[in-house]
C-alpha positions as a LaTeX table, in Angstrom:
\begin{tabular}{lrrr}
\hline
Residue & $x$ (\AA) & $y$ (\AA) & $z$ (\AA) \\
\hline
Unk1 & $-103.54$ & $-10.72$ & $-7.61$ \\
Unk2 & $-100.95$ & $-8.88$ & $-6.44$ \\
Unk3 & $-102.27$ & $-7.18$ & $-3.23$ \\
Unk4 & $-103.04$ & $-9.93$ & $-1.69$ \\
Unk5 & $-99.07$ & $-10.88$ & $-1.52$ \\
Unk6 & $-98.29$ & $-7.38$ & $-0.36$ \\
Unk7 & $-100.38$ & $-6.77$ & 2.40 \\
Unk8 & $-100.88$ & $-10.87$ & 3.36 \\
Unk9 & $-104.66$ & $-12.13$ & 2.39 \\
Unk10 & $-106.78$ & $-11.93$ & 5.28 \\
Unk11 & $-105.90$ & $-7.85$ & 5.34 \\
Unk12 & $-106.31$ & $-7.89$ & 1.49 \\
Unk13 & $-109.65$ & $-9.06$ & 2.11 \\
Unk14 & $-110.71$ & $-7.11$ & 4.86 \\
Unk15 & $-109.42$ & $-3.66$ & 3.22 \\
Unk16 & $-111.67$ & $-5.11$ & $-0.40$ \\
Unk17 & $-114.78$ & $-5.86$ & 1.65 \\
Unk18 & $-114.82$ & $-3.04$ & 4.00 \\
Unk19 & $-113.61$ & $-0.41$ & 1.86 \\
Unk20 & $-111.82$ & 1.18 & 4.66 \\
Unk21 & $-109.43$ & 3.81 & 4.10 \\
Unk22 & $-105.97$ & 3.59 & 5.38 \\
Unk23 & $-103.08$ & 6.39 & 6.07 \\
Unk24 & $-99.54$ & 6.54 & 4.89 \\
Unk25 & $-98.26$ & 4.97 & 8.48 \\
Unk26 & $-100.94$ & 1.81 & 7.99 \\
Unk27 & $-99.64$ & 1.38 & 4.53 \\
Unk28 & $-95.88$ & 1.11 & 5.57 \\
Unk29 & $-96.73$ & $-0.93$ & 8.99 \\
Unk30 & $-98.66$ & $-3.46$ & 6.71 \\
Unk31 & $-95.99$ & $-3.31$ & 3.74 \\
Unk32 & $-98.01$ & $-1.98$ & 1.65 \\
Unk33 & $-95.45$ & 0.88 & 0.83 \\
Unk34 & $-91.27$ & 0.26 & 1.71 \\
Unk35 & $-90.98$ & 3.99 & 3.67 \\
Unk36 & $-92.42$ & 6.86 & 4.81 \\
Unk37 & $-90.60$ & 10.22 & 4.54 \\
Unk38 & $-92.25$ & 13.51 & 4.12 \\
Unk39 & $-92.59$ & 15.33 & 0.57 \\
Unk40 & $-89.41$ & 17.79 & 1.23 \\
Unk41 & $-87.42$ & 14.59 & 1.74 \\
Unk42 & $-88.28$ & 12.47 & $-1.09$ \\
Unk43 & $-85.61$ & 13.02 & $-3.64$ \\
Unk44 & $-83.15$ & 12.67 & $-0.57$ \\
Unk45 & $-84.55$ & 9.57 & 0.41 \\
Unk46 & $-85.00$ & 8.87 & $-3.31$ \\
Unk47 & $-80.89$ & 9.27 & $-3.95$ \\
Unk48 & $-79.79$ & 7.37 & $-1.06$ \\
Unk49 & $-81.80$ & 4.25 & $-2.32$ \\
Unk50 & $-80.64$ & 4.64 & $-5.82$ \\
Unk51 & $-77.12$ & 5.29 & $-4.40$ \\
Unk52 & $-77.32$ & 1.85 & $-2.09$ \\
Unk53 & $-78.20$ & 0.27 & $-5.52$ \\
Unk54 & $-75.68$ & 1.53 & $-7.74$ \\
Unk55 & $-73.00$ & 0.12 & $-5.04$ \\
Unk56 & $-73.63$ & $-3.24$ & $-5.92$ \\
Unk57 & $-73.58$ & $-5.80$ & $-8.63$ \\
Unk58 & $-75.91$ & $-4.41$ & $-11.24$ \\
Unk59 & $-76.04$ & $-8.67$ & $-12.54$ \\
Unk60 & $-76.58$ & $-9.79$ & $-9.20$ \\
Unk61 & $-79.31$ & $-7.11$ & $-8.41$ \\
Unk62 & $-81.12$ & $-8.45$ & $-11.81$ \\
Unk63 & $-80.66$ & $-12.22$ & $-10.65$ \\
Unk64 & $-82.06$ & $-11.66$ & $-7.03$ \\
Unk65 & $-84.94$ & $-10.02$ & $-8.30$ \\
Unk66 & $-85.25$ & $-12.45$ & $-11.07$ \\
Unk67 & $-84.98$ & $-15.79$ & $-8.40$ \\
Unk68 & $-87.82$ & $-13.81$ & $-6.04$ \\
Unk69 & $-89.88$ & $-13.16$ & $-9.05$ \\
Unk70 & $-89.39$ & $-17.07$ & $-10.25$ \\
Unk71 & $-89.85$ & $-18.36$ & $-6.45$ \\
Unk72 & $-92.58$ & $-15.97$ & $-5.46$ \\
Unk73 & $-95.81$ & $-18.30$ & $-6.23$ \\
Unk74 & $-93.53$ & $-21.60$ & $-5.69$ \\
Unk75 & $-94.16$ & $-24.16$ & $-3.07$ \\
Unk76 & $-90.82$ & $-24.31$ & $-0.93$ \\
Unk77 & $-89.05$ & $-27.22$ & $-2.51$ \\
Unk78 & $-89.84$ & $-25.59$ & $-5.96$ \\
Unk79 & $-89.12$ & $-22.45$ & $-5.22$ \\
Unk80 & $-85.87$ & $-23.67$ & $-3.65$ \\
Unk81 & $-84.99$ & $-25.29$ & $-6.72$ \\
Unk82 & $-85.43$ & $-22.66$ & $-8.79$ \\
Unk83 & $-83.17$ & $-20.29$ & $-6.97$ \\
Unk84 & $-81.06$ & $-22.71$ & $-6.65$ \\
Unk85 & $-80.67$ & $-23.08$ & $-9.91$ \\
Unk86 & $-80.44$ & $-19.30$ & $-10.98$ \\
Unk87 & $-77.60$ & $-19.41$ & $-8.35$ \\
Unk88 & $-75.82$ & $-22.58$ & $-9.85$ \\
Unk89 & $-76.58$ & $-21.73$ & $-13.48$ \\
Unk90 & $-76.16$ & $-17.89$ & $-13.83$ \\
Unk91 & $-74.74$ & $-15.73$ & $-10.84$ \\
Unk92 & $-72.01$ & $-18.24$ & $-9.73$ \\
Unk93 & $-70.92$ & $-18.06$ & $-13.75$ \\
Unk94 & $-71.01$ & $-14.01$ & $-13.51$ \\
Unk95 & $-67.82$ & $-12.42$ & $-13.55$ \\
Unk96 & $-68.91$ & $-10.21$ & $-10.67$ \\
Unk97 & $-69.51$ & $-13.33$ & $-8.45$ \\
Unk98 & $-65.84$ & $-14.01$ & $-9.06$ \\
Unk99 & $-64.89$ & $-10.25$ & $-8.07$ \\
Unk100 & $-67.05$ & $-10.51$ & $-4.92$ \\
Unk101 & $-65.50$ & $-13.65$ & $-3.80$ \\
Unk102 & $-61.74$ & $-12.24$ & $-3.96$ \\
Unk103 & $-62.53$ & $-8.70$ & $-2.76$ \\
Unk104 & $-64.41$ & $-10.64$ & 0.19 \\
Unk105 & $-61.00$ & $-12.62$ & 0.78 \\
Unk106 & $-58.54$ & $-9.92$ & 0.17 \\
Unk107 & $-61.00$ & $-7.58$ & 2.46 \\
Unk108 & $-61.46$ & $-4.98$ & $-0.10$ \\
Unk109 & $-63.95$ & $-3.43$ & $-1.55$ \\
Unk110 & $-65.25$ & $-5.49$ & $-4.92$ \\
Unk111 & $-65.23$ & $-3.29$ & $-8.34$ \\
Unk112 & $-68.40$ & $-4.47$ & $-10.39$ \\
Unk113 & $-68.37$ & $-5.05$ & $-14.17$ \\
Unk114 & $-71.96$ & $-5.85$ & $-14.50$ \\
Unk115 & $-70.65$ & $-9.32$ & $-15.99$ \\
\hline
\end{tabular}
């Protein structure tokens, strides 16, 4: 179930049993929801997300997501292992892991290719 492992399980349970309502400022304090901004803001706060995204490595965004999603339900040593190996296998083959590694030593900033 996956509100359980958004809120934690003990307020899961208590928010199932009681059937207690909760605001927009209780759903962000419990995680529930990332951020709170009011409806004339959205699409502002909306762009500056998608424009924090769209500055970094499209393959590494879909491999961190992809190792959290693998790890999520893992005990630690499997979970470890299984990032581990998305690191080993995939993202240090990508050529953007390359590009991040030389822009990080020249001290510039990397151009992604998504590769």
């Amino acid at each position: 179930m996956l509100f359980p492992k958004l809120v934690g399980r003990r307020k899961a349970l208590e928010l199932i049993l009681t059937g207690d309502r909760i605001d927009a400022k209780e759903a962000e304090r419990i995680g529930l929801v990332n951020k709170m901004v009011p409806a004339n803001e959205l699409q502002k706060a909306v762009d500056e997300l998608v424009e924090k995204l769209r500055a970094k490595s499209p393959i590494v965004l879909r491999l961190t997501r992809k190792a959290i999603y693998e790890a999520l339900d893992l005990d630690f040593d499997d979970g470890l292992a299984a990032v581990t190996d998305i690191y080993l296998k995939e993202l240090m083959k990508s050529e953007d892991a390359v590009e991040g590694l030389k822009a990080f030593l020249e001290k510039r900033k990397p151009v992604w290719k998504g590769k």
